[in-house]
C-alpha positions in Angstrom: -22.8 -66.7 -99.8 -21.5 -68.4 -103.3 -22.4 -71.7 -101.9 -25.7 -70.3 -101.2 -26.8 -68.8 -104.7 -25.1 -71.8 -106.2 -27.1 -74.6 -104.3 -30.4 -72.1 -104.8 -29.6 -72.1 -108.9 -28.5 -76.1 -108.8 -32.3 -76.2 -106.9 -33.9 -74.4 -109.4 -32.2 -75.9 -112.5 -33.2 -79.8 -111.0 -36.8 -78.6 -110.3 -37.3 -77.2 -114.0 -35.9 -80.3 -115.0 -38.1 -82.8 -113.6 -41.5 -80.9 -113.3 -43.8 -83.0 -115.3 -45.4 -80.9 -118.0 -49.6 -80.8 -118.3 -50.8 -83.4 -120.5 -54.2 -82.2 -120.1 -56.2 -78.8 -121.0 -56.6 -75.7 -119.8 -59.0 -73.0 -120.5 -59.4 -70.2 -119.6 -62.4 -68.0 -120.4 -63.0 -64.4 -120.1 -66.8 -63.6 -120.2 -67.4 -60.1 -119.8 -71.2 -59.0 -119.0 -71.6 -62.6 -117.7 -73.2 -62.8 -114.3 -71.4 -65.2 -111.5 -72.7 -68.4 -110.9 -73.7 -69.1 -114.7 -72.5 -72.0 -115.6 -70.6 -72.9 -119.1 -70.2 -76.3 -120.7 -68.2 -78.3 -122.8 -70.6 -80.4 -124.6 -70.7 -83.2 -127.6 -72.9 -85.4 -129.0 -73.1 -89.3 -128.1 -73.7 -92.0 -130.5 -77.4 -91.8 -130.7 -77.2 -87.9 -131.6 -77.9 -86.4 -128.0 -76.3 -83.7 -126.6 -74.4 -84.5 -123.3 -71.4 -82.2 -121.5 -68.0 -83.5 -120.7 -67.1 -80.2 -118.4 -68.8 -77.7 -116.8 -67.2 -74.7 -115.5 -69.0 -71.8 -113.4 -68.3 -68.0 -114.1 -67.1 -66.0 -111.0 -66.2 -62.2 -111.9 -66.4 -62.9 -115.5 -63.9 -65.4 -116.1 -64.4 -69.4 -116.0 -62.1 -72.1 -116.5 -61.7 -76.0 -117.9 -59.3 -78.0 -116.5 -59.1 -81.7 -117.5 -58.5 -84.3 -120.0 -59.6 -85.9 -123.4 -59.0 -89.4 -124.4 -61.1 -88.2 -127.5 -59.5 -84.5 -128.9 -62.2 -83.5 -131.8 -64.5 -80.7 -132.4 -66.9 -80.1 -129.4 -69.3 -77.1 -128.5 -69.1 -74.6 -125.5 -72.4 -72.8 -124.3 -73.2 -70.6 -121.7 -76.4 -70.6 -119.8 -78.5 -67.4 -121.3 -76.3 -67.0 -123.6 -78.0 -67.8 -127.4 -76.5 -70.1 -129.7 -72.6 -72.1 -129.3 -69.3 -71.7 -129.9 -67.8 -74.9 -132.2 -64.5 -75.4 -131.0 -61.6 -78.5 -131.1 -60.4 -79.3 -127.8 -56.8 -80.6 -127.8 -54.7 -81.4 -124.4 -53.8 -77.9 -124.6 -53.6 -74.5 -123.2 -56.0 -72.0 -124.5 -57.8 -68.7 -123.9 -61.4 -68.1 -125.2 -62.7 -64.4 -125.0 -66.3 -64.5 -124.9 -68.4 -62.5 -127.4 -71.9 -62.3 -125.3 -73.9 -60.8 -128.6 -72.7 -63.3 -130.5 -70.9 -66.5 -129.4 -69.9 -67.8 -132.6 -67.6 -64.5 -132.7 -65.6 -65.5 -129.6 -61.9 -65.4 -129.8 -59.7 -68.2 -129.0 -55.9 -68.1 -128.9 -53.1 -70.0 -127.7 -54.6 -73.1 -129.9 -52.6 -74.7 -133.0 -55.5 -76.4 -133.9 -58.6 -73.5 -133.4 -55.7 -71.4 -135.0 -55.9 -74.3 -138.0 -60.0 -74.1 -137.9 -60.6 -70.4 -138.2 -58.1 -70.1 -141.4 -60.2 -73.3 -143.0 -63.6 -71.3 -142.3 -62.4 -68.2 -143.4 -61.7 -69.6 -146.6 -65.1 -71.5 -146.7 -67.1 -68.3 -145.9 -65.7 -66.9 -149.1 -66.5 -69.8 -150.8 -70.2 -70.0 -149.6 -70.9 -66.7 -149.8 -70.1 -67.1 -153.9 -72.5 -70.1 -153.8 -75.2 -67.8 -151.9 -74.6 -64.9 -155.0 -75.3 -66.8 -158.1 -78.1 -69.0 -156.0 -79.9 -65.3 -155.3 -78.9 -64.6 -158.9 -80.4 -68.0 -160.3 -83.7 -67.8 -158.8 -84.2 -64.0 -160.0 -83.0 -65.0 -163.9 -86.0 -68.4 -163.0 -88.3 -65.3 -161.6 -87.6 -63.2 -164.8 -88.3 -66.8 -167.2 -84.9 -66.1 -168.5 -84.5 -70.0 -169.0 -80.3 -69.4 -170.5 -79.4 -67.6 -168.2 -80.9 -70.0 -165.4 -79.3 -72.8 -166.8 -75.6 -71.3 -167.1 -76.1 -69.8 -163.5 -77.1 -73.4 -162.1 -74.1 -75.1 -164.5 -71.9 -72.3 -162.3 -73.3 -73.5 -159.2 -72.5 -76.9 -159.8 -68.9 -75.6 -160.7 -68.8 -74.0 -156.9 -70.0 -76.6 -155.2 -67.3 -79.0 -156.2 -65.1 -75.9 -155.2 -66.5 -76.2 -151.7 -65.5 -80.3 -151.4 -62.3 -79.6 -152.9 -61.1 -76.9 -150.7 -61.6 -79.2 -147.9 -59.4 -81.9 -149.1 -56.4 -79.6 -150.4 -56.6 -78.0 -146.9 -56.7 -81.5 -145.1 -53.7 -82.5 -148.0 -51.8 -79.1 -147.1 -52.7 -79.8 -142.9 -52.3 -83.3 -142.4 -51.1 -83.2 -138.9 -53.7 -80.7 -137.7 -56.5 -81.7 -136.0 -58.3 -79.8 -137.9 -57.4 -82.3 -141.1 -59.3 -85.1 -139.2 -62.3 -82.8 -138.5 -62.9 -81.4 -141.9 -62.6 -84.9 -143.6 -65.4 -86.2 -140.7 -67.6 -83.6 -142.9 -66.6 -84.4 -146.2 -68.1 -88.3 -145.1 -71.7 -86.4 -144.8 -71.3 -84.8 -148.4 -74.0 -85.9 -151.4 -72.6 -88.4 -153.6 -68.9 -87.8 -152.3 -66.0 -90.3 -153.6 -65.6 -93.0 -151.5 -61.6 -93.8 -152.3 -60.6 -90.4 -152.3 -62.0 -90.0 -148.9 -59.9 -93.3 -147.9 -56.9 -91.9 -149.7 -57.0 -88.4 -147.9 -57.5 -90.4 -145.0 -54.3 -92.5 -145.3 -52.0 -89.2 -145.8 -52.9 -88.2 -142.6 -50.5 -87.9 -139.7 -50.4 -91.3 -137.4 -50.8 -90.0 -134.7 -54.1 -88.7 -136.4 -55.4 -91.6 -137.0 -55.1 -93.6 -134.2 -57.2 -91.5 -131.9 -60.2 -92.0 -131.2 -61.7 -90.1 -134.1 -59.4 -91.3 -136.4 -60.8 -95.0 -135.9 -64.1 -94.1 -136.2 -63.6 -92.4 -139.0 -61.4 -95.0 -140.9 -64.2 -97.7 -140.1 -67.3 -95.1 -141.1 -65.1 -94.6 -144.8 -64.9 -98.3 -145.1 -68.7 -98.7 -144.6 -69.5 -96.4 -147.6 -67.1 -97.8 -149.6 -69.0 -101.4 -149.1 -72.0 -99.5 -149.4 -70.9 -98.0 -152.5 -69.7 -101.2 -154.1 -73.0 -103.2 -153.4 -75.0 -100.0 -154.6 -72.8 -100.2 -157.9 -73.6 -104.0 -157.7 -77.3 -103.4 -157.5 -77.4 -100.9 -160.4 -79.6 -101.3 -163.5 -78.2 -103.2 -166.0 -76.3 -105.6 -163.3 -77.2 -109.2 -162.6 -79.0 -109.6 -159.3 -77.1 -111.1 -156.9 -78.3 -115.0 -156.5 -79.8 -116.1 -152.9 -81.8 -118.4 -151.1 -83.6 -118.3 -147.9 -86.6 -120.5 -146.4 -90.1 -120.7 -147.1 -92.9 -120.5 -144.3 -92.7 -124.3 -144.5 -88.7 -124.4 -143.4 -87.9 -125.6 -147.8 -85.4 -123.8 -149.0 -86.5 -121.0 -152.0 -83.8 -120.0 -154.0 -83.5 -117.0 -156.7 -82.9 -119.0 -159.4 -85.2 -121.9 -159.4 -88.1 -119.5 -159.4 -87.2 -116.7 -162.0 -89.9 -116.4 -165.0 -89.8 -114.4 -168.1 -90.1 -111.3 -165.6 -89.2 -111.0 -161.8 -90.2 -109.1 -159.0 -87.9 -109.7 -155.4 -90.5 -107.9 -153.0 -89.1 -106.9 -149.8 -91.7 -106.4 -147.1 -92.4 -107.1 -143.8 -96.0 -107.8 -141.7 -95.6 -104.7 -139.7 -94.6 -102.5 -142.6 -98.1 -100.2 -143.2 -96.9 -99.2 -146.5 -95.7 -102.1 -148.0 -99.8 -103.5 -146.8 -101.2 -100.8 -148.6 -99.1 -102.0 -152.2 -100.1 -105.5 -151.9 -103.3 -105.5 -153.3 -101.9 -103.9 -156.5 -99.2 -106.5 -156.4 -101.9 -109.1 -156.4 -103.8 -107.9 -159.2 -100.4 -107.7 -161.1 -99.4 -111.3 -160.1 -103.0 -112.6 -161.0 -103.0 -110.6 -164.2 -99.4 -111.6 -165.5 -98.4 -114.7 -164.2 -99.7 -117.1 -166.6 -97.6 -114.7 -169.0 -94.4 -115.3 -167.3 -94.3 -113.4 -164.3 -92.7 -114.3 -161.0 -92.8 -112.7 -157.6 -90.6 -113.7 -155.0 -91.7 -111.8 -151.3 -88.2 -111.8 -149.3 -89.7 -110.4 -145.7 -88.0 -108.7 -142.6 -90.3 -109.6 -140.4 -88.5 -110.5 -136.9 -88.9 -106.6 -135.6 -88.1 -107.4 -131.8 -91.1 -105.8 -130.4 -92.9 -108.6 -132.6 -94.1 -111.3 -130.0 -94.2 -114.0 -133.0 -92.8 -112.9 -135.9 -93.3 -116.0 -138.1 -97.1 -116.2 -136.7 -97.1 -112.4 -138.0 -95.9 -113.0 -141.5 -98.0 -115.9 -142.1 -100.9 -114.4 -141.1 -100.7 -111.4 -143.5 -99.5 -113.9 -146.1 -102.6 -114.9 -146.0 -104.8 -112.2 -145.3 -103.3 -110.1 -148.0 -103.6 -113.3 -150.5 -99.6 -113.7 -151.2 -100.0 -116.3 -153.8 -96.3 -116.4 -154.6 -93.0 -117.4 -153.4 -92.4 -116.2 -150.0 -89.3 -116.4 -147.8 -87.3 -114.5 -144.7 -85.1 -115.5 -142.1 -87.3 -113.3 -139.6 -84.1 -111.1 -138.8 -86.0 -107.6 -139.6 -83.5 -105.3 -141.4 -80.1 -108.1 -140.6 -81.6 -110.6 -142.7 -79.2 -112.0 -145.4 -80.7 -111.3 -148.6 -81.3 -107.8 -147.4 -78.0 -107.3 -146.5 -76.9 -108.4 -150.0 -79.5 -106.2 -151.3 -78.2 -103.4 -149.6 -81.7 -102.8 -147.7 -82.4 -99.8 -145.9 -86.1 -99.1 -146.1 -89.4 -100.8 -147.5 -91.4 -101.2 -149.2 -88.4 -102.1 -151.9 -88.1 -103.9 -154.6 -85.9 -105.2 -158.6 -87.6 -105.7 -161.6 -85.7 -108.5 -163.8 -85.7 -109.4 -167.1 -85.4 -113.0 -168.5 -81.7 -112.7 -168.1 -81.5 -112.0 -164.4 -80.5 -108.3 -164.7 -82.0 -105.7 -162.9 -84.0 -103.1 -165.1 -85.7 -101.2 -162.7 -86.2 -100.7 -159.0 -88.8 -99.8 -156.5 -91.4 -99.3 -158.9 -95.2 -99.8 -157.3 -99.0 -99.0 -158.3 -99.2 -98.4 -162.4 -95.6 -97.9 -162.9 -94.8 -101.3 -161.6 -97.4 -102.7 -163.9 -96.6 -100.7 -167.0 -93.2 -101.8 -166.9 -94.0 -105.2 -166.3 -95.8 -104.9 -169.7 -93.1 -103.5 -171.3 -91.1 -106.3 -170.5 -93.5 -109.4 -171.4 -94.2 -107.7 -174.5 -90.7 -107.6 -175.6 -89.8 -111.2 -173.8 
């Protein structure tokens, strides 16, 4: 009888010791007042901004249940057929229990997860936070109403205050979290933020927890940060008062144009393209600019981005309007639509674009057209 509890214990002990332990999630849902057969999903969004689900999981007496695993652990979104509106959630290869709030989704409960655990403490604190930005916005606009201009303008001073409260709050929690998921998630926000700071976004970044950043997210989000901070440096390059960058590219007759053999007492680089309704529309002013100015000392130099792939000859194309919108000055493109070199350099994103130099080279205004452009191309002959 000894031998027999023994060997049953030894079994036991040696099967706890090599079950293999889930490395995959689990939830489990509780949807009270939810029919059977309605389906739940766990959904996120693709590369191109569509919606698309990972899971789907069908509710039988008012429970469901996910069972998988993700390569990929971020924030995603469970909804529920008939059921208005999402939950935001971060699914982690982890055991987890959601508890369904049918009025309202976005009151759900979830428990057993670290990181949702992590989530709901960082938007508890961000309610606060917004709902002091909502007060003295209401409060702003009825001092505006009332023409009570002072008390506007310390409101809106206050509101300024706030909303670098708002960004701040998110990097002490990522700085005071940096092993949560949750850490990685709130800084992918921070990246969307007006005029947010580049290196601080690399430095939170880099305190994270490895294990952080080599996910999936984590890559992407390392790469997008070192995108804006090239961006930022070529938009700091580009500012007024900065030398344009030199370039050269070739002409409709294969000769190649370049920057500085071409620049005049006052310079306009034009970026533009055949297919580009706008930037058709300007011309004609730009014409009757050139014609009016250039003997004074104006240049133009057209850079386009024709080469739009749906274009079945794009050179033909740009030629064509070169001359049926009477482009009497410099004009060159490598046809690579928005990839094209000097576009690149010039950090283009859009056209019709274009810099304004003085004498020197600088830049001393942008995108400028109609009777702006020409009153500040006055301004500058006058005082060349």
């Amino acid at each position: 009888m000894k031998y027999s509890i023994l060997l049953i214990i030894s079994v036991l002990f040696f099967s706890c010791k090599t079950e293999t332990a889930s490395t995959g999630y689990l939830i489990e849902g509780n949807a009270p007042g939810i029919y059977n057969g309605i389906r739940s999903y766990i959904m996120t969004t693709d590369d191109r901004g569509r919606q698309r689900a990972i899971d789907t999981a069908i509710v039988m007496n008012e429970k469901f249940v996910f069972e998988g695993q993700t390569d990929n652990p971020d924030q995603y979104v469970l909804t529920i057929d008939n059921v208005q509106r999402s939950l935001p959630f971060l699914l982690t290869n982890e055991t987890m229990t959601i508890d369904i709030n049918k009025s309202d989704i976005t009151k759900s409960e979830i428990k057993g997860s670290q990181a949702n655990a992590d989530y709901n403490r960082f938007n508890k604190g961000l309610e606060v936070l917004i709902s002091d930005l909502r007060s003295i916005s209401n409060e702003r606009r009825v001092a505006i109403r009332n023409k009570d201009t002072a008390i506007a303008k310390s409101l809106e001073d206050k509101l300024r205050e706030d909303q670098v409260k708002v960004v701040d709050y998110g990097f002490e929690f990522i700085k005071d979290n940096p092993e949560s998921l949750t850490a990685l998630v709130i800084l992918g926000q921070q990246l969307g933020a007006k005029n947010i700071n580049a290196e601080k976004l690399l430095n939170t970044f880099n305190g994270l927890g490895e294990d952080l950043k080599t996910t999936k997210k984590g890559r992407s989000l390392n790469a997008a940060i070192q995108t804006l901070i090239n961006t930022k440096k070529k938009e700091e390059a580009l500012a007024i008062g900065k030398m344009a960058p030199t370039f050269e590219a070739p002409s409709p007759e294969g000769n190649t144009v370049s920057l500085g053999d071409i620049k005049g007492k006052v310079t306009i680089i034009d970026f533009w393209a055949a297919w580009c309704g706008p930037c058709r529309r300007e011309n004609p002013n730009v014409v009757r600019i050139y014609e009016k100015y250039h003997d004074k000392g104006l240049e133009i130099i057209g850079v386009s981005l024709d080469g739009e792939r749906r274009q079945q000859n794009p050179k033909k194309a740009w030629t064509d309007a070169i001359e049926k919108d009477g482009l009497k000055w410099h004009q060159v493109s490598n046809l690579k639509y928005f990839n094209d070199p000097v576009a690149k350099l010039y950090n283009i994103e859009a056209i019709p674009a274009t810099f304004i130099l003085d004498e020197e080279g600088k830049i001393v205004a942008k995108n400028l057209r109609g009777k702006a452009l020409e009153n500040k191309i006055m301004e500058l002959l006058e005082k060349s």
